[in-house]
N, C-alpha and C positions, 0 to 999 in steps of 0.2 A: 734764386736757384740754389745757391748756396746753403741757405737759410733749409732747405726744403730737404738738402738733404743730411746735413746734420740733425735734422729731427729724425729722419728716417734710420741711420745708423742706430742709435740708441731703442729704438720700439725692436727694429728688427735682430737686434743681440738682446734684449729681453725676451723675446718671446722663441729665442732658437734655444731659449733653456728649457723650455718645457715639450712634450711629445704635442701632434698632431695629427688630422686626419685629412681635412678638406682645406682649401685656399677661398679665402671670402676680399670684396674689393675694399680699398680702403682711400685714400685722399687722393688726387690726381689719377686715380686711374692704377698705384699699383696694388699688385697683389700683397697678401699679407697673410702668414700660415694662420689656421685656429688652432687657440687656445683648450686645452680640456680640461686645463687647473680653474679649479671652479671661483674662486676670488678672481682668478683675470676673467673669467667668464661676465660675471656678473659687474664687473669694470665695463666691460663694453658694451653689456643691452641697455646698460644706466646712461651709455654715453658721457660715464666722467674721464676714460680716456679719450683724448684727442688728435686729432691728427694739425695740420696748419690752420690758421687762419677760425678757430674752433671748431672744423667740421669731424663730426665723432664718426668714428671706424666702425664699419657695419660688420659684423661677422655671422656668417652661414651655420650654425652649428649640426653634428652627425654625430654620435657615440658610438652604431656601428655599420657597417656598410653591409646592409644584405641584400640582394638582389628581389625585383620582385615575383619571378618563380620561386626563390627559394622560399620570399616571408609567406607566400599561398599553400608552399606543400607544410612548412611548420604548422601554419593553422590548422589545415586536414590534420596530422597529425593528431596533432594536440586536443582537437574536437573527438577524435576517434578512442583517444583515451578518457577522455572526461565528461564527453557529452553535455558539455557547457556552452552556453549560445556563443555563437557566432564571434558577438560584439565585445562578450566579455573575456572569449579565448585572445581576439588581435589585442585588446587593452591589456590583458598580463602581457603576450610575449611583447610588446613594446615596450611597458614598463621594466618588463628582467632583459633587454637587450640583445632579444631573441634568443635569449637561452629557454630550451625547450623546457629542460627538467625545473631549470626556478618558476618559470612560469606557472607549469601546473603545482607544485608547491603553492604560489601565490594562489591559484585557481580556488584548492583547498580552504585558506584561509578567508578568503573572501566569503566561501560558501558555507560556512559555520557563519559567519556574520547576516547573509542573505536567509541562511534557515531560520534562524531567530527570528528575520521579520516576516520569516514566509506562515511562521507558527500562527501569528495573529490573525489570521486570514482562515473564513471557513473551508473544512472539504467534508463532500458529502459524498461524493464520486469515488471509484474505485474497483477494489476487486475483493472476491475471496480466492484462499488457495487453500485446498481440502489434498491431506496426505493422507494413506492409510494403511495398516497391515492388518494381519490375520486376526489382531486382537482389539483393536482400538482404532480412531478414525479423529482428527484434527480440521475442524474447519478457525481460519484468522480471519479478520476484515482489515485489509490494509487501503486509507481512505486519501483520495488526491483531491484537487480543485474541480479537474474536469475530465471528459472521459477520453479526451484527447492523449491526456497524460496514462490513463488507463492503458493505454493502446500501445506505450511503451515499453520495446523491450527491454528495459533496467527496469522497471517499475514491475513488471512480472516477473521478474528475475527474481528480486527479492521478496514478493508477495511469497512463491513460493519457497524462498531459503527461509523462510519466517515459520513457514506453516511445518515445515520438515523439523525446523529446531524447536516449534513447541510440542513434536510428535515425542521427543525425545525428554520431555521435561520430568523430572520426578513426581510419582503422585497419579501422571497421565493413566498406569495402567493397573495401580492400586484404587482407585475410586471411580464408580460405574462414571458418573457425570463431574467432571471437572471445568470450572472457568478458568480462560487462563489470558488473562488480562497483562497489559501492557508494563504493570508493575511488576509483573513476574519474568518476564523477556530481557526489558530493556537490557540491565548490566551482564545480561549472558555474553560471553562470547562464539560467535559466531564463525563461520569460516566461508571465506567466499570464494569460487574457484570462476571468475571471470576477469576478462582484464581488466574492464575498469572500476575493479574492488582492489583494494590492498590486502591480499588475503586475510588472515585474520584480526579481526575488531570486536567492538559490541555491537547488537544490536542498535542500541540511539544511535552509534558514531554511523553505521552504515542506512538509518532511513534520514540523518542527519546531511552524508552524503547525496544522496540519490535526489534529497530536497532541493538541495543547489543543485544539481546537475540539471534537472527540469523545471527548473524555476515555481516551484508550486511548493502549496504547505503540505506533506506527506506523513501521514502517523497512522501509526497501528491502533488500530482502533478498541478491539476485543479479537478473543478468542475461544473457543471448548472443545475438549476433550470426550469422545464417547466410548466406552472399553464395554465389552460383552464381560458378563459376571458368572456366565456358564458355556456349556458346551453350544454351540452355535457360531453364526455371523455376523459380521455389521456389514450393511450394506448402503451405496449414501447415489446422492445423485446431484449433478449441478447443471442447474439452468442458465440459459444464453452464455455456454461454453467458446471462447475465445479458442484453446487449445486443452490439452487435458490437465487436469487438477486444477485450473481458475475455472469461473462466474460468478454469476452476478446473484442467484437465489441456490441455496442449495437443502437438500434435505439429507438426514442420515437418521438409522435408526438400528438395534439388534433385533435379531429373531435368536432364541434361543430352545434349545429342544429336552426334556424331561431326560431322554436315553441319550447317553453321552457317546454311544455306538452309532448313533445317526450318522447317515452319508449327508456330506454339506453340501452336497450339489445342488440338493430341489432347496433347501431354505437358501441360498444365493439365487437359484433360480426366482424366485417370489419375490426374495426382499428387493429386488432392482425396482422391478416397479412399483414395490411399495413407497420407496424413496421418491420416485417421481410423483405418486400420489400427495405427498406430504407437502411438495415445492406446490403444486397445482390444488389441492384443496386445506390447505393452511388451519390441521387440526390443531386446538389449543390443550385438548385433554388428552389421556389413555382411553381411560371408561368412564362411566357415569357417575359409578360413584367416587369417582377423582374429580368431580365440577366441583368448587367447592361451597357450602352452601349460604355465603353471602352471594356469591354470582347466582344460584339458583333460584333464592328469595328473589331478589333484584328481579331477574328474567320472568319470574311469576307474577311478580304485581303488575309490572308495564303489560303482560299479555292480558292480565284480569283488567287492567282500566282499556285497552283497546276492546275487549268483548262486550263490556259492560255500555258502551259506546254504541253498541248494535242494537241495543232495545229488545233485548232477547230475555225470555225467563232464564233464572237464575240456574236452576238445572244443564240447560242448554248452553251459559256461559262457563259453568264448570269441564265442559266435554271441549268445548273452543279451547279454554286454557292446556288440556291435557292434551290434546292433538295437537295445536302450536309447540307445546313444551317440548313433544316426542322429533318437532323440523328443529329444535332449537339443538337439539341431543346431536340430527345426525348433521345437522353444520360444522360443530363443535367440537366432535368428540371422537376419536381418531376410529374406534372399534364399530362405528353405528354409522359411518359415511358410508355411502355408496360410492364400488369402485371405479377408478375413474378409468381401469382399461375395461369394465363389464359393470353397466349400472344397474344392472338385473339383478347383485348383489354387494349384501355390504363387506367390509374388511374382517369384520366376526366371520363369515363364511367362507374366504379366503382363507384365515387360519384352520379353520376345521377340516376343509378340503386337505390343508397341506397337512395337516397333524395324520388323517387316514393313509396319506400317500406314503410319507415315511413312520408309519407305525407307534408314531409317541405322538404328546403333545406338545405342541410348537407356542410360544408367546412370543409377544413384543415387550423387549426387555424396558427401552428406553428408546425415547425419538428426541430429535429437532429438526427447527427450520430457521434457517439465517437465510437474511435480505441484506445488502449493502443498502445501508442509510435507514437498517429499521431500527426499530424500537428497543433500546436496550432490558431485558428482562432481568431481573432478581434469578437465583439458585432456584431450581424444586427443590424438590425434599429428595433423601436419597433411597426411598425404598427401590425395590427393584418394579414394583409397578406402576411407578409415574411417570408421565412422559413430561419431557423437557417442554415447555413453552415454547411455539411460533416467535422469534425475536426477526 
């Protein structure tokens, strides 16, 4: 007994030098403060200090005491700023010791690390977000994993601050058709007015964010620019519209008008549904003679070997070829489609109609058509009679 307690004397004036938090049990039954000095820490999970008889001193360890209301409303919290899962908000604030604000700091770090391997991973899914003014028109493809994440409100959040800041880019409203690609974005700095942005950044840093916040690979994908080169409008339209300025297909295009005195009202009246024409019949040309004539060779031979297939004199396959060529024209070619709110005419007689109604001639300056996950296209050319390529 003796013995039992001059051991005890000595541990217990060791260990009242240092701070504690909780009491853990130790040899016979008594108690024994914890330690938080990390060398005695690590003395006692090792079991190299001893208590009698060699039984090692078990100690309970706790860094800080926080209740479990309070650790649930921290996580809300913290979730509500960062929109970071669940799993990965409780593992910072336990790691920073429920300190709110290291934690999301940690959150941050970790999520440049998780972006990087989120990069490697495809996205095909997404959204567009189409901005516009009186003179120019910006459609972006900003592209996620799945459409689930599309469906997020951070992830639309910045669809649209993307499309807004390449509305603004230099160049957008000096040249009819502009690309404006992710090389040109990225080191902009942007401004973001939500909570869970740190207002001003760059672009990378904020889809670099947004990537860890939803666990997915997120990248801008492309972008263009459409500006009217005369008196007129642009006018655009987007298909399976979430809310306004996102979808998923969109079309935009100018009507421009000879008399610069024109009332804009009837050419925005028209071009609305011209735009929707454009999403719904996916013209690749202006006119006819914009097909260019490898596609047109091309499209003649396949139609001459399918006539010639019929056993028909050669006269009679000459007439097959030109009839087929003329269904090939109004597939293809934005002026010779028949329109999709009146098939009893085509898109040539829709301008003509509108050129009489307001007293000049009306044209279509320039078009496009964006699809999330389509086909990336090369520049046209930049006359003012060409239209943008279906992409």
């Amino acid at each position: 007994m003796a013995f039992s307690r001059s051991v005890k004397r000595p541990i217990e004036c060791l260990l009242k030098q240092h701070s504690y938090s909780s009491w853990a049990y130790g040899y016979h039954g008594h108690q024994l403060p914890e330690v938080r000095d990390k060398s005695y820490r690590s003395l006692f999970c090792h079991g190299d200090f001893q208590g009698s008889y060699g039984v090692p001193i078990l100690v309970r360890r706790f860094s800080v005491e926080v209740s479990a209301s309070e650790q649930m409303n921290l996580i809300k919290q913290l979730r509500e700023r960062t929109s970071a899962p669940i799993k990965a908000v409780k593992s910072a604030l336990v790691d920073c010791k429920w300190d709110i604000e290291a934690a999301q700091k940690d959150l941050r770090k970790r999520g440049i690390v998780l972006a990087s391997k989120n990069a490697l991973r495809t996205a095909t899914e997404g959204l567009l977000a189409l901005v516009q003014d009186e003179k120019k028109a910006v459609v972006i493809e900003l592209n996620c994993e799945t459409d689930f994440v599309a469906r997020n409100e951070i992830f639309r959040y910045l669809a649209l601050s993307l499309a807004k800041k390449a509305l603004s880019v230099e160049g957008a409203t000096s040249s009819v058709f502009l690309p404006i690609g992710p090389e040109i974005l990225e080191d902009m700095k942007i401004s973001l007015d939500h909570p869970k942005f740190n207002g001003v950044t760059t672009v990378k840093s904020a889809i670099t964010e947004v990537s860890a916040m939803v666990g997915e690979n997120v990248k801008l994908r492309r972008g263009w620019a459409l500006s009217r080169s005369s008196h007129g409008v642009v006018s655009s339209y987007l298909h399976t519209s979430p809310q306004p300025g996102l979808g998923r297909i969109a079309g935009v295009l100018t009507l421009e008008a000879e008399d610069p005195n024109v009332a804009l009202d009837a050419l925005q009246r028209v071009g609305s549904p011209l735009a929707m024409h454009i999403v719904a019949s996916k013209p690749l040309f202006l006119s006819k003679d914009l097909v260019p004539s490898e596609a047109l060779e091309n499209e003649r031979d396949i139609l001459k070997t399918q006539a010639a297939n019929s056993g028909k004199p050669q006269a009679a396959i000459e007439k097959m070829v030109e009839g087929r060529l003329k269904k090939y024209f109004e597939d293809v070619v934005f002026l010779e489609q028949k329109f999709v709110m009146n098939d009893n005419i085509n898109i040539k007689s829709v301008l003509n109609d509108l050129s009489k109604e307001v007293g000049s001639s009306v044209k279509i300056g320039n078009f496009f058509r964006m699809e999330v996950g389509g086909a990336q296209r090369s520049e046209p050319s930049t006359s003012p009679e060409t239209a943008a390529q279906a992409a």
